[in-house]
C-alpha positions as CSV (number, residue, x, y, z in Angstrom):
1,X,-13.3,28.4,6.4
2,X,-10.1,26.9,4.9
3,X,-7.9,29.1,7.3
4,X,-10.1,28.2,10.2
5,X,-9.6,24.6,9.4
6,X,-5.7,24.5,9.3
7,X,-5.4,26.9,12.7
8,X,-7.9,24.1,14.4
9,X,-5.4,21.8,13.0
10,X,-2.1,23.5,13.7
11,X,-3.3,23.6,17.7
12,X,-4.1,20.0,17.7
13,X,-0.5,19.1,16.6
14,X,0.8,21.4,19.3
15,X,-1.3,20.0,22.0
16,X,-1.8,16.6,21.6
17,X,0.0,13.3,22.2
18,X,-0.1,9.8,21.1
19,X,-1.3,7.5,23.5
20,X,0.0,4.0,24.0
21,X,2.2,4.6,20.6
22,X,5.9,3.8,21.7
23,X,7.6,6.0,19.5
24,X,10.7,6.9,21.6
25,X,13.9,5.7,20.6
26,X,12.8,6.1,16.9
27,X,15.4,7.5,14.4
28,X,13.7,11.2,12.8
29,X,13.7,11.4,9.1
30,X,13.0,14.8,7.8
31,X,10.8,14.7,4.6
32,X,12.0,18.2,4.4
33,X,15.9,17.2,4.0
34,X,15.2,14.7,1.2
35,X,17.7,14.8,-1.4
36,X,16.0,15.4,-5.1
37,X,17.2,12.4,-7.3
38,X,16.6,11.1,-10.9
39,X,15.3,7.9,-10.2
40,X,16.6,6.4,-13.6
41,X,20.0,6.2,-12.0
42,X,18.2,4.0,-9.3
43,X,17.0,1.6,-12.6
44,X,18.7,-1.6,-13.6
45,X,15.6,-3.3,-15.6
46,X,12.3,-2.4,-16.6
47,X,9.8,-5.0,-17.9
48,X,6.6,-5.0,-18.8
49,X,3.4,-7.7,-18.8
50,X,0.5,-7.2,-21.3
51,X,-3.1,-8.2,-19.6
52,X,-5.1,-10.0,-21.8
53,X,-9.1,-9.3,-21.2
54,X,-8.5,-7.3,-17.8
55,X,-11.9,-7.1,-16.3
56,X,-10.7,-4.7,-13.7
57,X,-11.3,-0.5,-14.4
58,X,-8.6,0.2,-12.1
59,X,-6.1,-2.1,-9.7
60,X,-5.2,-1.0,-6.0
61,X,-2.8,-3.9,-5.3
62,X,-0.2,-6.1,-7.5
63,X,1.0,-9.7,-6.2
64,X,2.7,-11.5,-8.3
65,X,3.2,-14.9,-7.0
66,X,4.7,-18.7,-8.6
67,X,2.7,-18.5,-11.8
68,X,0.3,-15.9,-11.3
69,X,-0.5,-12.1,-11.0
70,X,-2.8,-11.2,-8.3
71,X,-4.5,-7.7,-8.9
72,X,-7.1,-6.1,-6.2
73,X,-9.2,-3.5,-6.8
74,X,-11.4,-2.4,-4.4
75,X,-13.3,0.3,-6.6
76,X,-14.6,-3.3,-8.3
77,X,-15.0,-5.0,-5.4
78,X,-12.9,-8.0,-7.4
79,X,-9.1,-9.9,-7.8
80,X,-8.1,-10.9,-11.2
81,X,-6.0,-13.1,-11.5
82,X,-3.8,-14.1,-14.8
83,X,-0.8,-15.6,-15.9
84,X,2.5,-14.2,-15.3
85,X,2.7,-13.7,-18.8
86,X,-0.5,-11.9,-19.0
87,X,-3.3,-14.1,-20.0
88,X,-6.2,-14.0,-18.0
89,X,-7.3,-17.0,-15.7
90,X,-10.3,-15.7,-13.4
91,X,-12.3,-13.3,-11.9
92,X,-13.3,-13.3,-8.5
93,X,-15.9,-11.0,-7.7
94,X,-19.8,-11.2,-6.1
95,X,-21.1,-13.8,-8.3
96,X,-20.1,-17.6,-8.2
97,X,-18.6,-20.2,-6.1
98,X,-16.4,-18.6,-3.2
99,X,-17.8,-14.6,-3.7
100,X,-16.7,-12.0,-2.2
101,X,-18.5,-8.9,-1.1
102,X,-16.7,-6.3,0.5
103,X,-13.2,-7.4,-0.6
104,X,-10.0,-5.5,1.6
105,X,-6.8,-7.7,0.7
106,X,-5.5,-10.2,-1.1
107,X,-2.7,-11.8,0.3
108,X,-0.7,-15.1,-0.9
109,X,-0.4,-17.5,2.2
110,X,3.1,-19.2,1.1
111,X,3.1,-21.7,4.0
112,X,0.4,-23.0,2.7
113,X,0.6,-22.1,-1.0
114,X,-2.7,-20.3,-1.0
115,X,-4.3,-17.0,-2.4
116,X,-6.5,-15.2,0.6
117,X,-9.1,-12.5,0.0
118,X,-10.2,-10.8,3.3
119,X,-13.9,-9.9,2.5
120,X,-16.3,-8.0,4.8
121,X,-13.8,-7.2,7.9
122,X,-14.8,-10.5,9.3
123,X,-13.6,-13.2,7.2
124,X,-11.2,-14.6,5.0
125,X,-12.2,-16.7,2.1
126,X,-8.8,-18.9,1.1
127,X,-8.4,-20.2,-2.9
128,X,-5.9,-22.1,-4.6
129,X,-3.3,-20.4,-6.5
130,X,-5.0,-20.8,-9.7
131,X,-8.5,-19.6,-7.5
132,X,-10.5,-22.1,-7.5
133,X,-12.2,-21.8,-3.5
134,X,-11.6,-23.6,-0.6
135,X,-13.3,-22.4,2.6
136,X,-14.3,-19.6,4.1
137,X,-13.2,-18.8,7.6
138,X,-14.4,-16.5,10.2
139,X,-12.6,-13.8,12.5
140,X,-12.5,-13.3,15.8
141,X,-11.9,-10.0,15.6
142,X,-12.1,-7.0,12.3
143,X,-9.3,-6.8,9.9
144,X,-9.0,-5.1,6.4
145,X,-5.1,-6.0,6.0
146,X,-2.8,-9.1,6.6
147,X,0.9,-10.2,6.6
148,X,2.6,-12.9,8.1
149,X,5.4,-12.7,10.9
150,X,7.7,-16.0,12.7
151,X,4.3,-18.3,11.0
152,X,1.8,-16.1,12.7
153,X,-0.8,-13.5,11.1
154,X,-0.6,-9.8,11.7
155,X,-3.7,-8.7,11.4
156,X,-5.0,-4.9,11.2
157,X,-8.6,-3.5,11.5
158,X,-8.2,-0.2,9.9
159,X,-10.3,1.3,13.0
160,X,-13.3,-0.4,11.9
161,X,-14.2,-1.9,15.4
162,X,-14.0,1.2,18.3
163,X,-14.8,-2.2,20.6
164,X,-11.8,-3.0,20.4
165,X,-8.4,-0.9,22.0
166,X,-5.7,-2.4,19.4
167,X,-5.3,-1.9,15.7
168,X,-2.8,-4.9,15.2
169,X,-3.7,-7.9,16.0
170,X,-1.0,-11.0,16.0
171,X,-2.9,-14.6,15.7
172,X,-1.9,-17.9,15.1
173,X,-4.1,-20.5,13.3
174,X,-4.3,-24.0,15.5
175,X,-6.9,-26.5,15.2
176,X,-9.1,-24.8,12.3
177,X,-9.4,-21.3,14.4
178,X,-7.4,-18.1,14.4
179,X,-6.3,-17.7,18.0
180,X,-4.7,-14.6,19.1
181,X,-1.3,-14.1,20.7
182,X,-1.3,-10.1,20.8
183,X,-2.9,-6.9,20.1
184,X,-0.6,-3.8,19.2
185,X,-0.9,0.1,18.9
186,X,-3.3,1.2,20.9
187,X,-6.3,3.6,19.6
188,X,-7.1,7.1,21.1
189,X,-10.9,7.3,22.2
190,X,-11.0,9.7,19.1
191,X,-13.7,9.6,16.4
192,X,-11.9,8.7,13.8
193,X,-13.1,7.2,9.7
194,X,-12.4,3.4,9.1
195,X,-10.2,3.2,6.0
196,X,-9.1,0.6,4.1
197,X,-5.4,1.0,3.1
198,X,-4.2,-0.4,-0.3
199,X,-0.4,-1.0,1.0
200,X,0.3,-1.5,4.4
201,X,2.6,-4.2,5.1
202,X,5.9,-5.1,2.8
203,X,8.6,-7.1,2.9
204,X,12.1,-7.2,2.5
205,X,13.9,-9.7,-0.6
206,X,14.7,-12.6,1.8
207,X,11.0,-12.8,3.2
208,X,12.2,-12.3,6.9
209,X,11.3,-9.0,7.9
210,X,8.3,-7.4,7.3
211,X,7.6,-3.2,7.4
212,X,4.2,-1.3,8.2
213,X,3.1,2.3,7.8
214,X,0.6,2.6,9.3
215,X,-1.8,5.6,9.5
216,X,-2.1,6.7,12.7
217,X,1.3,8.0,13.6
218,X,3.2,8.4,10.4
219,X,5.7,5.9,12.3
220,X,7.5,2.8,10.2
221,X,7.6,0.0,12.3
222,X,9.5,-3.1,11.6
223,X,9.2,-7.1,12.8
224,X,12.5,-9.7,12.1
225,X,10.7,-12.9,12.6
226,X,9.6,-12.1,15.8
227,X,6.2,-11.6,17.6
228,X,6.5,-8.1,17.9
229,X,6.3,-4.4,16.3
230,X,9.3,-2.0,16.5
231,X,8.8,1.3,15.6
232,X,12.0,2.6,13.3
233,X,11.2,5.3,11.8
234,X,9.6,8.5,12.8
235,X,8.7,10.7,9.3
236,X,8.7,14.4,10.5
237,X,8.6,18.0,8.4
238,X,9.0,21.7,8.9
239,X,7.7,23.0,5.7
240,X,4.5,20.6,6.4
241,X,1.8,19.5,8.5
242,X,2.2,16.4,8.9
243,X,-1.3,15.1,10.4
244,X,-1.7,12.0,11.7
245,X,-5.0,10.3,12.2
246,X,-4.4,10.6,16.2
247,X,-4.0,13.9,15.5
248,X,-7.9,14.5,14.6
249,X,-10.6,16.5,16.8
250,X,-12.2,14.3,19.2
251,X,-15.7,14.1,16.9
252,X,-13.5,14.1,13.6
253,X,-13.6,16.8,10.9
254,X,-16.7,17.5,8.9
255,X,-16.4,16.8,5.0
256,X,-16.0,20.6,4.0
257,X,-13.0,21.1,6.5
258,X,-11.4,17.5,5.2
259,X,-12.1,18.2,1.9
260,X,-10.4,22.0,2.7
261,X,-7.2,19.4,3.9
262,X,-7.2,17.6,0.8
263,X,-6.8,20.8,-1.2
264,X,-3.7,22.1,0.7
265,X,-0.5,21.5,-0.2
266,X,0.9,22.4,3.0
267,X,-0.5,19.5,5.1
268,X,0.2,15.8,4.7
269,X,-2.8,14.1,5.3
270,X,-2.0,11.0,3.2
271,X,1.2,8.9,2.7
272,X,0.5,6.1,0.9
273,X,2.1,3.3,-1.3
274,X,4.6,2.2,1.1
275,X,6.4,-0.6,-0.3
276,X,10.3,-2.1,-0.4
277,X,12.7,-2.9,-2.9
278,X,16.6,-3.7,-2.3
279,X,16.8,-2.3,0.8
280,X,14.6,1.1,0.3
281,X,11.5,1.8,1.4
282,X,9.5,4.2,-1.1
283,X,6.2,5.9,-0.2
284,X,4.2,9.1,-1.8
285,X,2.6,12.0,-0.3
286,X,0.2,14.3,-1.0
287,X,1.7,17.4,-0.7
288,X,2.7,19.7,-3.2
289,X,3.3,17.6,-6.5
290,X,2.3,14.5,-4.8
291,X,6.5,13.9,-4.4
292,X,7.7,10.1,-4.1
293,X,10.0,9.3,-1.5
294,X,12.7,6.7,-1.2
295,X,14.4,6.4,2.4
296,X,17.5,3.6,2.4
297,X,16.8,1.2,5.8
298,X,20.8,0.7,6.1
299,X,22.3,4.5,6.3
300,X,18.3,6.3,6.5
301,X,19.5,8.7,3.5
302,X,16.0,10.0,2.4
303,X,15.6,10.8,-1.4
304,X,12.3,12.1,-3.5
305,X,11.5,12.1,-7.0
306,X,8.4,13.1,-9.1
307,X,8.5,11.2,-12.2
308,X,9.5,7.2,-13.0
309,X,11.5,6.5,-15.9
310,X,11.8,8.6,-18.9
311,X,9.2,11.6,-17.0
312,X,6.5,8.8,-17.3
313,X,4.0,9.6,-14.2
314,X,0.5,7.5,-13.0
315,X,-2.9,8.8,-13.0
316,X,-3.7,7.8,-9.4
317,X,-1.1,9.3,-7.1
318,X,-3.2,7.5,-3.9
319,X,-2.4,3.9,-5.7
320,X,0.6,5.0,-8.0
321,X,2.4,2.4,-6.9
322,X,0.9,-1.1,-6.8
323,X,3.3,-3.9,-5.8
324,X,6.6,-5.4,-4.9
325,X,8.1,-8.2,-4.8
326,X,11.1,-7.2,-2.9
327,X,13.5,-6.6,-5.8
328,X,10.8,-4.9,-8.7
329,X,8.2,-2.3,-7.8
330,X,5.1,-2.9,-9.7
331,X,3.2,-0.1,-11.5
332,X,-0.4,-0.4,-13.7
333,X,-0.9,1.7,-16.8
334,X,-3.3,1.2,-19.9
335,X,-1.2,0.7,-22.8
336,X,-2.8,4.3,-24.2
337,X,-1.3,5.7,-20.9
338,X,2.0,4.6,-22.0
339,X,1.7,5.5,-25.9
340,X,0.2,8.8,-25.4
341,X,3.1,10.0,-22.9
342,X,5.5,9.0,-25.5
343,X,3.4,10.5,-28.2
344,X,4.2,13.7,-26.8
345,X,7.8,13.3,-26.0
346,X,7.8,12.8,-29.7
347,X,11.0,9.9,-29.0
348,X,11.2,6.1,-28.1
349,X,11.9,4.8,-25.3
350,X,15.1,3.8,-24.6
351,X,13.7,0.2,-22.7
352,X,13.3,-2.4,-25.4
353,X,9.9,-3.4,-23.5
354,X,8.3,-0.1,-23.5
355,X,9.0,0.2,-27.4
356,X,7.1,-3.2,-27.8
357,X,4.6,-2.1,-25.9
358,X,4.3,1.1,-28.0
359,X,4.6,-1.1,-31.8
360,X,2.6,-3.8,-30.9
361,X,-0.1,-3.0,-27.9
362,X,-3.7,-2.6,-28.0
363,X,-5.0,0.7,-26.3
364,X,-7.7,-1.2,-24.5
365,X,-5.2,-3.5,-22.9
366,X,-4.0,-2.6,-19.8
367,X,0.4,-3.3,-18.9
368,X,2.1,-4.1,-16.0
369,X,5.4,-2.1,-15.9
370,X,8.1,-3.6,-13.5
371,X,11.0,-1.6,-12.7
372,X,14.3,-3.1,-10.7
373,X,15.9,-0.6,-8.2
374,X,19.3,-1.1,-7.5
């Protein structure tokens, strides 16, 4: 069945094409030609931030914003919210004042100095930066994912309504209502699975351009304070399948031939935790040994890695990387994660905040690792 499943997908990539995805003039990058790197040369700092009394079992998303550290998970349907030191503040999750229910993003609204939690495709419920609840407000259209471009909202459905032809939607908010200005990327007529992706949009350290990876097309597209998507990047590979969700049969694929994708290391059927720091874009894949990737947006010189500093690696390649803030990329480990892995190297580490993690961490805690690139 396996070989069945990767010849139906093999003629699919021959045959098909993407409609209404303007992907010409778009600069190839070759996951294939990727220079292997030691990513500790690529380290200036690493930090790390205790949680106190995480209520969270895992953590999809990282924001750390003025004060506060914003951490989704959608496995919990919650955001936690604590200190930037670590202490913890709140919980939001189905119960109380300003519940959510199906939660897909949190976002921090810095115009208006607000946290926002897209909950159940149709709304947004907005919070003060501490989380105390505000309103909730209703969408005129679905949306799992948000980011902000020239004081607008860039919105994106994840496929979840085949009502409507667009997957990005660009909106302005006048007069109490979300109004919209445009629709991007156009969907195929293909039955394709809603999904909910944990890193989507990302922006550079200056706040003024904003990247998206969407997962239709396995294009990077970019915005510079401006109403529109340009696509930039087109990520291609011999050795691999690379297959895009406009790429699936017309009726989908059953769950034993996706579940047959999954296990092959030979086709890319995710890339996932797209996010920037200092001028590079990394992103993971699930190929063989789940390789990160780290592509430079100034001279497009692609690099890939397998392990973070010191051969420490997470437990969740899907969500392995959790946040950025532009300069730091955010990973989430338990602190017995972190003293286990250095249990078996049998040395310390050579980052002063690891080792006081390591002396003086409780294995039920949970850290926050932060790692400058340079």
């Amino acid at each position: 069945m396996k070989h069945i499943t990767i010849l139906l997908i093999s003629a699919i990539l021959t045959s098909c094409s993407h409609k209404g995805l303007k992907v010409e003039n778009v600069l190839n990058i070759n996951l294939d030609e990727a220079e292997n790197i030691d990513i500790e040369d690529y380290i200036e700092d690493v930090s790390c931030i205790v949680l106190t009394d995480n209520p969270l079992r895992d953590c999809w998303r990282i924001i750390e914003y003025g004060n506060f550290i914003y951490m989704y998970s959608l496995s919990d349907f919650a955001v936690s919210i604590h200190t930037s030191s670590g202490k913890f503040v709140r919980n939001i999750n189905s119960s109380g004042k300003g519940s959510v229910t199906l939660p897909t993003c949190v976002y921090i609204n810095k115009h208006k100095n607000e946290l926002w939690i897209l909950d159940e495709r149709y709304y947004i419920n907005t919070y003060t930066l501490s989380g105390d609840f505000i309103e909730r407000k209703e969408l005129p259209f679905a949306a799992v994912n948000v980011c902000n471009i020239n004081n607008n909202y860039l919105f994106y459905d994840g496929g979840n309504d085949r009502n409507n032809k667009y997957y990005f939607h660009l909106s302005s908010f006048d007069n109490g209502a979300f109004n919209l200005i445009s629709s991007h990327i156009e969907k195929s007529e293909k039955k394709i699975s809603a999904h909910i992706p944990p890193a989507l949009f990302t922006y550079n350290n200056s706040l003024d351009t904003v990247y998206t990876l969407p997962k239709q097309n396995s294009t990077v597209y970019f915005s510079e304070n401006k109403n529109t998507l340009t696509p930039l990047f087109k990520l291609k590979s011999d050795k691999y399948t690379i297959l895009d969700e406009e790429d699936f049969p017309a009726k989908g694929f059953t769950d034993k031939e996706f579940s047959d994708i999954l296990k092959n290391g030979n086709i890319i059927s995710i890339i996932s935790n797209f996010y920037y720091s200092n001028r590079k874009l990394f992103f993971r894949t699930n190929n063989t040994g789940y390789p990160y990737y780290m592509l430079h947006v100034d001279n497009s010189k692609l690099y890939c890695f397998n392990e973070l500093m010191e051969g420490l690696r997470t437990s969740t390649p899907a969500t392995s990387i959790q946040g950025s803030n532009g300069e730091y990329l955010y990973f989430f480990f338990s602190v017995k994660e972190i003293r286990e892995h250095y249990k078996k190297k049998s040395l310390p580490s050579k980052y002063p905040t690891i080792n006081q993690v390591l002396n003086d961490g409780n294995d039920s805690e949970d850290v926050i690792v932060k790692i400058k690139i340079i």
